[in-house]
DRENDREN-820723 format. One record per residue (C-alpha): residue in one letter; z, x, y; residue number from 1. Coordinates in nm, 3 decimals, padded with zeros to 5 digits, always signed. Each point is the difference from the previous one (the first is absolute). Example, Ala and Ser with C-alpha at 12.3 -4.5 7.8 and 13.67 -1.06 7.14 Angstrom:
2
+----+---------+---------+---------+-----+
: aa :       w :       u :       v :   i :
+----+---------+---------+---------+-----+
:  a : +00.780 : +01.230 : -00.450 :   1 :
:  s : -00.066 : +00.137 : +00.344 :   2 :
+----+---------+---------+---------+-----+
END
This chain:
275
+----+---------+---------+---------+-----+
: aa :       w :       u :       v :   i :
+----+---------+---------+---------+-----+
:  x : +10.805 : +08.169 : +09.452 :   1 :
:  x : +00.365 : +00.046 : +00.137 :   2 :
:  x : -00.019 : +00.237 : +00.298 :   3 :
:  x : +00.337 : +00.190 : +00.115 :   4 :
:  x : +00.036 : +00.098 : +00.348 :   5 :
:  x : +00.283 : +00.278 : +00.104 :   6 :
:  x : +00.072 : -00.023 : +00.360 :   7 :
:  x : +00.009 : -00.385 : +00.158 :   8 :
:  x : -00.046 : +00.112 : +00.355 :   9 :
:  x : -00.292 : -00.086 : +00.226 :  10 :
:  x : -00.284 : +00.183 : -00.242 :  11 :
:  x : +00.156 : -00.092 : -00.356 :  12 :
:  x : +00.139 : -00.349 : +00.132 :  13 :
:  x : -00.367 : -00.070 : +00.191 :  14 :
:  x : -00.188 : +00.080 : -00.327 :  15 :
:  x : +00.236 : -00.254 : -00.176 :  16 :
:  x : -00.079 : -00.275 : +00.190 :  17 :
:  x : -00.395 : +00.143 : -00.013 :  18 :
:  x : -00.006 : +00.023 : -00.366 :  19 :
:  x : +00.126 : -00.342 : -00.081 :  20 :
:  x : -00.333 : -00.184 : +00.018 :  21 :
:  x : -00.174 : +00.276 : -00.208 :  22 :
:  x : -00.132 : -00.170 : -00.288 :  23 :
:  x : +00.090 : +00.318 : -00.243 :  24 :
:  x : +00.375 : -00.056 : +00.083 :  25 :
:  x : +00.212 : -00.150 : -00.134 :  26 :
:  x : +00.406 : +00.113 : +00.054 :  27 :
:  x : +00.043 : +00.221 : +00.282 :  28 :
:  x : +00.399 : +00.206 : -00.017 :  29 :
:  x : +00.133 : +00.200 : +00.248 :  30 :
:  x : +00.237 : +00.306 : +00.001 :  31 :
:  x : +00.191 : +00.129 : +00.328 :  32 :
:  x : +00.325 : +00.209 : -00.024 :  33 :
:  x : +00.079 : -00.233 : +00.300 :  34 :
:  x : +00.198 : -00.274 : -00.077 :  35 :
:  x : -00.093 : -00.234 : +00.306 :  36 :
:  x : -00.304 : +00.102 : -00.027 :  37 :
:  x : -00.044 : -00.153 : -00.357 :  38 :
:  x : +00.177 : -00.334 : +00.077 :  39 :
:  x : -00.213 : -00.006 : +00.352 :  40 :
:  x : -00.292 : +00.011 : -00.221 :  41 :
:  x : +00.045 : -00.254 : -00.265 :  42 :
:  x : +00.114 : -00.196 : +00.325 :  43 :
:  x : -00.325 : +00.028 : +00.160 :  44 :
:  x : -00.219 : -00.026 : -00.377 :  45 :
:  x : -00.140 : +00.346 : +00.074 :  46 :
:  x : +00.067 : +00.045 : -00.440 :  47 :
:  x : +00.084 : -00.247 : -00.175 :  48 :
:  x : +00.307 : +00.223 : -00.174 :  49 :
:  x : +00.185 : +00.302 : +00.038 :  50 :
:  x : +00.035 : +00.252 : -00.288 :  51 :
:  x : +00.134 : +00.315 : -00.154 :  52 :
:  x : -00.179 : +00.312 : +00.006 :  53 :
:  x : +00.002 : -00.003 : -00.385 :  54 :
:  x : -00.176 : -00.350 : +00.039 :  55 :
:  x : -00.235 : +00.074 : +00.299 :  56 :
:  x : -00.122 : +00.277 : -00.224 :  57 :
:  x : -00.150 : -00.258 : -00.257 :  58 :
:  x : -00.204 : -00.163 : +00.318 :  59 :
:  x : -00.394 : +00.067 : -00.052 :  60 :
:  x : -00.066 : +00.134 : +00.358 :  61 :
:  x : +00.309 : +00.163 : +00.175 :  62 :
:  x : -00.043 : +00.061 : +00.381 :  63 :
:  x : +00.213 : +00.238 : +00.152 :  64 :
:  x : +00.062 : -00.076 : +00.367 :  65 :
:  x : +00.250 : +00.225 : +00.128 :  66 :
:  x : -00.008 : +00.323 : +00.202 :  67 :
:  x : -00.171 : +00.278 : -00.159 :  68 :
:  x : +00.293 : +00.236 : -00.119 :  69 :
:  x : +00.128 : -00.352 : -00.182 :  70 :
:  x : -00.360 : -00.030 : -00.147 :  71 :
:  x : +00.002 : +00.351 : -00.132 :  72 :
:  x : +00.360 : -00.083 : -00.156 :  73 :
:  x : -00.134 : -00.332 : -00.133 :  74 :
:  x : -00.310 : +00.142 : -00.198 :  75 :
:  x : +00.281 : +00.269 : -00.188 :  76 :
:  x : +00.178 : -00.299 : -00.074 :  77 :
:  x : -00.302 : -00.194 : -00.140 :  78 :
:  x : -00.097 : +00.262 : -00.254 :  79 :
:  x : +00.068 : -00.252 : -00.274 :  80 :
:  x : -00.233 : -00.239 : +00.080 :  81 :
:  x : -00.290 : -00.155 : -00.240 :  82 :
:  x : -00.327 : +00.148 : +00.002 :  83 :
:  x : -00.166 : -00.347 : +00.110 :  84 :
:  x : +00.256 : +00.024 : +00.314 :  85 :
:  x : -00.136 : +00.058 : +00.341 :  86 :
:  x : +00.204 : +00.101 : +00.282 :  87 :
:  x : -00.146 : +00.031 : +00.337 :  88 :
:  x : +00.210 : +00.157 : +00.281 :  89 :
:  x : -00.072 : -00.131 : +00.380 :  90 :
:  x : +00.176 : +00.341 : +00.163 :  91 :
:  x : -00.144 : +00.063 : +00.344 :  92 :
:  x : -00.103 : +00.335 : -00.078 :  93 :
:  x : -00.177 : +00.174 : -00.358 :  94 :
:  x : +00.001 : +00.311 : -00.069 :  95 :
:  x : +00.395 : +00.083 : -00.087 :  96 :
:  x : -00.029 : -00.315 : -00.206 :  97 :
:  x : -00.285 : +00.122 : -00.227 :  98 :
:  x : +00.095 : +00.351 : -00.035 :  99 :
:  x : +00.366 : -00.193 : -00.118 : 100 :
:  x : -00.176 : -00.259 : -00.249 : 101 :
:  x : +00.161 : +00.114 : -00.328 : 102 :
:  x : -00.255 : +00.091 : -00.214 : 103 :
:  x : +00.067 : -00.198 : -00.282 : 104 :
:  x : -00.035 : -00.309 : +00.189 : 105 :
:  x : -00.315 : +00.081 : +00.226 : 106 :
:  x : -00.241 : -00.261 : -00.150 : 107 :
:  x : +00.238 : -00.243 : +00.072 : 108 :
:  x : +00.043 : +00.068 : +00.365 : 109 :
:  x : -00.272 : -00.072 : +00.288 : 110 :
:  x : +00.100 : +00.116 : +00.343 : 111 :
:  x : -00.051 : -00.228 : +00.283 : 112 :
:  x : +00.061 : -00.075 : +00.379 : 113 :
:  x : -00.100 : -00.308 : +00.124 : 114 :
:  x : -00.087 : +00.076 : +00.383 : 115 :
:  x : +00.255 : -00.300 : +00.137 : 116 :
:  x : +00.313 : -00.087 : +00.093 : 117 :
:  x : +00.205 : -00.115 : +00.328 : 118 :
:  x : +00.254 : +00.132 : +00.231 : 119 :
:  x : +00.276 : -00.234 : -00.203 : 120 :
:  x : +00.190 : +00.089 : -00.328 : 121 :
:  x : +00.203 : -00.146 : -00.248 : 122 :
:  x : -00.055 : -00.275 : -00.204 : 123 :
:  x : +00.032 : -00.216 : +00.259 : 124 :
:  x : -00.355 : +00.131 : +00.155 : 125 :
:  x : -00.191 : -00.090 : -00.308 : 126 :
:  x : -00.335 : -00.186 : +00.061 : 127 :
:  x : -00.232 : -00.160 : -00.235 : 128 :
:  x : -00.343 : +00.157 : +00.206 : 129 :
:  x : +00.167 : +00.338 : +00.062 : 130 :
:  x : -00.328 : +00.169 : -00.256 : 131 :
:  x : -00.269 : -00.252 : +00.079 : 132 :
:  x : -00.302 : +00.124 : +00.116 : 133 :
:  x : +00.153 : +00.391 : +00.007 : 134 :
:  x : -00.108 : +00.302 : -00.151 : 135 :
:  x : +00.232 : +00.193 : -00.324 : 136 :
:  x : -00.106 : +00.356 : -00.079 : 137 :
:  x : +00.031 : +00.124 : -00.331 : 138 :
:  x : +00.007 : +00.323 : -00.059 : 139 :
:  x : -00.067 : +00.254 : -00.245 : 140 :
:  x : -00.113 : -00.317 : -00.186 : 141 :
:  x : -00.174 : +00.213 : -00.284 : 142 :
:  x : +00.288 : +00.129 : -00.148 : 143 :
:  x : +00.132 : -00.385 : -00.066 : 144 :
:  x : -00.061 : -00.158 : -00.315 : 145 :
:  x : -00.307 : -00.240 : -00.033 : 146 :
:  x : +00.234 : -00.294 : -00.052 : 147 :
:  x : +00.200 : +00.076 : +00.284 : 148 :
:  x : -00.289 : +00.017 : +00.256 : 149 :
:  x : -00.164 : -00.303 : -00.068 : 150 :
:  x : +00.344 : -00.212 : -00.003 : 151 :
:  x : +00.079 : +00.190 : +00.350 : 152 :
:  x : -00.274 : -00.103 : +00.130 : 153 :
:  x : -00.066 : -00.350 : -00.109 : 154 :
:  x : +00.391 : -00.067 : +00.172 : 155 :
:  x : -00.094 : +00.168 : +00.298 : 156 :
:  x : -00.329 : -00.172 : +00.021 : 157 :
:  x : +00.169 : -00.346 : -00.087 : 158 :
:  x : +00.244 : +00.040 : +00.260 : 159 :
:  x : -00.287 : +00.063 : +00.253 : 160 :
:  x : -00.027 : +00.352 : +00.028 : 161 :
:  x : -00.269 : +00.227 : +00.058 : 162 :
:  x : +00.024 : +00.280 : -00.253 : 163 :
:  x : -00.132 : +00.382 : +00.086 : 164 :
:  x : +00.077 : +00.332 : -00.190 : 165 :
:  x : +00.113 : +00.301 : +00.109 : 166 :
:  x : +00.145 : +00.379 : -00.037 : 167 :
:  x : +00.401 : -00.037 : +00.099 : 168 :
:  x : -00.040 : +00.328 : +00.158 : 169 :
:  x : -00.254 : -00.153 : +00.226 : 170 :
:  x : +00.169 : -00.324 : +00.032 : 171 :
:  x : +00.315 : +00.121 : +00.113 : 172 :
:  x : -00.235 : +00.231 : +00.282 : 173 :
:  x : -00.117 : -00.288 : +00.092 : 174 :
:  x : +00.329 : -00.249 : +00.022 : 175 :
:  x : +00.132 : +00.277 : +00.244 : 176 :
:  x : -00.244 : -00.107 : +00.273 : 177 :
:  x : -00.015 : -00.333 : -00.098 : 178 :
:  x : +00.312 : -00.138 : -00.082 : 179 :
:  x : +00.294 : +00.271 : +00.030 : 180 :
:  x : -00.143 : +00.146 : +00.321 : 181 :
:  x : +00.039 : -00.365 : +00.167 : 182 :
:  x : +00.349 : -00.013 : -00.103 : 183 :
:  x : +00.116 : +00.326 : +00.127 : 184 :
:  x : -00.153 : -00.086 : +00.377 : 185 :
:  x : +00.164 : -00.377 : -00.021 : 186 :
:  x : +00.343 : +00.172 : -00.089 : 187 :
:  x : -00.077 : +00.266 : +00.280 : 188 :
:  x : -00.087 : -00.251 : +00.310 : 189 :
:  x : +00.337 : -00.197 : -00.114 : 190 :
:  x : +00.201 : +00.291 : +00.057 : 191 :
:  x : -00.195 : +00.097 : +00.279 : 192 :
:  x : +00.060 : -00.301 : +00.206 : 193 :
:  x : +00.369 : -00.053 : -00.158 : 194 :
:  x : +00.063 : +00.379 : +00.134 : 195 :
:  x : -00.075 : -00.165 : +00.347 : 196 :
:  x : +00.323 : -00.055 : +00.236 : 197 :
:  x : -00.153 : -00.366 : +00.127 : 198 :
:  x : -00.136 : -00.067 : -00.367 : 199 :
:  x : +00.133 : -00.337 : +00.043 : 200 :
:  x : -00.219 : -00.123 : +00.289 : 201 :
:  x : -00.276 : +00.220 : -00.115 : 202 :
:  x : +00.018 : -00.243 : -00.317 : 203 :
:  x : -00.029 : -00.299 : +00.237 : 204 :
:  x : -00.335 : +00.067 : +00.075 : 205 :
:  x : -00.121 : +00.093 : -00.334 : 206 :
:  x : -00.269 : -00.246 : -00.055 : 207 :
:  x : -00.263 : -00.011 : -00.348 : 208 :
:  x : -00.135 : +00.361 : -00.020 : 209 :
:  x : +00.339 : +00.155 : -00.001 : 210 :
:  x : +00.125 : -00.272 : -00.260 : 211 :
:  x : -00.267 : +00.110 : -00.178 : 212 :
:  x : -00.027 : +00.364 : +00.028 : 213 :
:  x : +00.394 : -00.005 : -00.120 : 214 :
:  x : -00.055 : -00.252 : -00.257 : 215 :
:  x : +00.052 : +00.235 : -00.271 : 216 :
:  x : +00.358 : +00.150 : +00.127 : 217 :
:  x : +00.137 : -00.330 : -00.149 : 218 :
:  x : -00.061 : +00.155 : -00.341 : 219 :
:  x : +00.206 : +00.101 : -00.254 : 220 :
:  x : +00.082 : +00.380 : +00.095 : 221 :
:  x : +00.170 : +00.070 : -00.390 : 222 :
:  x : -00.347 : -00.089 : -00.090 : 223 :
:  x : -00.188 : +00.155 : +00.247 : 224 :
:  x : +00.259 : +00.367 : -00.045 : 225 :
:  x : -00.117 : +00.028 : -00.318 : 226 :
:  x : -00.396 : -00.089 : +00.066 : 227 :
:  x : +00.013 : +00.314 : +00.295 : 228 :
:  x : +00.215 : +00.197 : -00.231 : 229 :
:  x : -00.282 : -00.034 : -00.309 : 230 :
:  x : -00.299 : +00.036 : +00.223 : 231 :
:  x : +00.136 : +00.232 : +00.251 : 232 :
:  x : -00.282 : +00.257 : +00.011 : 233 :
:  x : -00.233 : -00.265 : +00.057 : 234 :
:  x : +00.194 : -00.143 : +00.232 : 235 :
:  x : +00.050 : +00.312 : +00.240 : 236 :
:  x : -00.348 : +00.046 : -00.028 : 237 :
:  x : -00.108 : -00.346 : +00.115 : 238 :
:  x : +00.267 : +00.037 : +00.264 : 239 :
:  x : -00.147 : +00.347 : +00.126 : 240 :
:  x : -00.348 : -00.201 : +00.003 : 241 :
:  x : +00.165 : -00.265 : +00.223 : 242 :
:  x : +00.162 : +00.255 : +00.239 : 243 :
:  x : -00.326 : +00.197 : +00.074 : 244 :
:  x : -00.141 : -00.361 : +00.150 : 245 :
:  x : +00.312 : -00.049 : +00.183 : 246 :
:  x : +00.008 : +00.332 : +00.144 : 247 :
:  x : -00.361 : -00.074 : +00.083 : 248 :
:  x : +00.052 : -00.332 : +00.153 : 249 :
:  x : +00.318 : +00.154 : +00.211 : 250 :
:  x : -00.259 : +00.271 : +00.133 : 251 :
:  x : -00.237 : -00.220 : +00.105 : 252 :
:  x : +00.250 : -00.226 : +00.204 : 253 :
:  x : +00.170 : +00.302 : +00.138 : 254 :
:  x : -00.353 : +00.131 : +00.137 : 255 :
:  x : -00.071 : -00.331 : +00.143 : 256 :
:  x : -00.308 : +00.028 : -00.228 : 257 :
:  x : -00.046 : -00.391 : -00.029 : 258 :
:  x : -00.360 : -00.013 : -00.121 : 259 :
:  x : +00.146 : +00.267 : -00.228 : 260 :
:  x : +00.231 : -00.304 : -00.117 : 261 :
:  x : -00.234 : -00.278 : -00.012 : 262 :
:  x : -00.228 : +00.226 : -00.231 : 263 :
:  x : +00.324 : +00.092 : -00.227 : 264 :
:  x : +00.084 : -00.382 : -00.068 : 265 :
:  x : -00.355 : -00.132 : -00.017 : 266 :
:  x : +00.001 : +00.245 : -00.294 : 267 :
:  x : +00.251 : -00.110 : -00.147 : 268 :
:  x : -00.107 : -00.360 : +00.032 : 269 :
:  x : -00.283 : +00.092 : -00.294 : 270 :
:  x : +00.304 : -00.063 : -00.211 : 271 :
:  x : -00.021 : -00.342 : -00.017 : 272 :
:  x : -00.366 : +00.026 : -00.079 : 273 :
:  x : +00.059 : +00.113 : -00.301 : 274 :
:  x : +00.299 : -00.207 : -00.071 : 275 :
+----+---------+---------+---------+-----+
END
């Protein structure tokens, strides 16, 4: 089958490379309104051509990895498609997307987030492992075609992913806590500590569990406006969630209450139980 992939940063580049020793493919193309982006691409064999829209609609599977307002704009544009198509969007949240799925086209479309990715972006970023061993939600999965399911999930599966099913309304509750949550706190203890006078030498002596606590700052805010912007009730509800422990944690320190502490973190050491 000839799979088309819209978007040749890290996700759509990364499944590129992923999906080129899948047995069921055979010509992967690319679109990207960015110009370096495409010739960065064919540089790096993340498709094997670049294409027209006109032509990437003919492709078998289309992938849409772009930002989720481009998505929506994408699957208007794809009305025209064949029946046999399938067209699987990788947006980082759901809901808007399905309630914008036009219907003439729904069978065609299965809507998925693979639960991956790095700090890095661009083309550049691409890696051939980025979905091994991850998980990809699909959701609202019963309103796809029967066609489209099973070839969504034998690429996901043949790329090494763990497949699970779920409501996007409930998917994007969770990605709040999960995933859009972490951002939001990364961004925040950047600032924090760039707001700092002597942020310089406070940097000097940032050692591993700053680096990674402020991993994610490095990412790409465009992306990461839009994700808050789509999710935001989620969001501020997560982040409410997250100040009620830090107000907690404050009033324990600032009543010296140290068992009080010890008894706060050892609770929230069960995490990694279950992780």
């Amino acid at each position: 089958m000839v799979v088309g992939i819209v978007g040749l940063g890290l996700m759509g580049g990364s499944l590129g490379l992923a999906l080129k020793g899948v047995g069921e493919v055979g010509k992967i193309v690319g679109y990207d309104h960015n110009d370096q982006h495409c010739k960065t691409a064919l540089e790096h064999d993340l498709v094997d051509a670049i294409v027209t829209w006109d032509e990437l609609k003919k492709s078998d599977v289309i992938f849409l990895a772009i930002p989720v307002e481009g998505i929506i704009k994408a699957l208007g544009d794809l009305e025209g498609v064949d029946d046999k198509s399938t067209i699987i969007d990788l947006g980082s949240t759901k809901a808007k997307i399905v309630e914008n799925i036009p219907p003439k086209i729904r069978k065609n479309v299965v809507a998925a987030h693979p639960m991956t990715g790095t700090e890095k972006f661009g083309p550049e970023a691409a890696v051939a492992n980025l979905y091994r061993d991850k998980i990809v939600v699909l959701c609202n999965i019963d309103e796809s075609g029967e066609r489209q399911k099973i070839i969504a999930r034998t690429l996901f599966e043949a790329i090494g992913m763990r497949v699970v099913t779920m409501d996007a309304k409930e998917h994007d509750r969770h990605a709040a806590y999960i995933s859009h949550l972490p951002h939001a706190i990364s961004y925040a203890l950047a600032n924090a500590v760039l707001a700092q006078e002597d942020s310089k030498n406070i940097l000097i002596l940032a050692a591993g569990g700053f680096k990674d606590m402020s991993r994610l700052a490095k990412s790409s805010p465009v992306m990461w406006e839009e994700i808050f912007k789509q999710n935001r009730e989620n969001l501020l509800m997560a982040m409410d969630h997250f100040e009620d422990e830090l107000k907690t944690c404050r009033k324990l320190i600032n009543e010296s209450d140290w068992e009080g502490v010890k008894r706060w973190m050892q609770e929230a050491k069960k995490l990694h139980e279950i992780l």
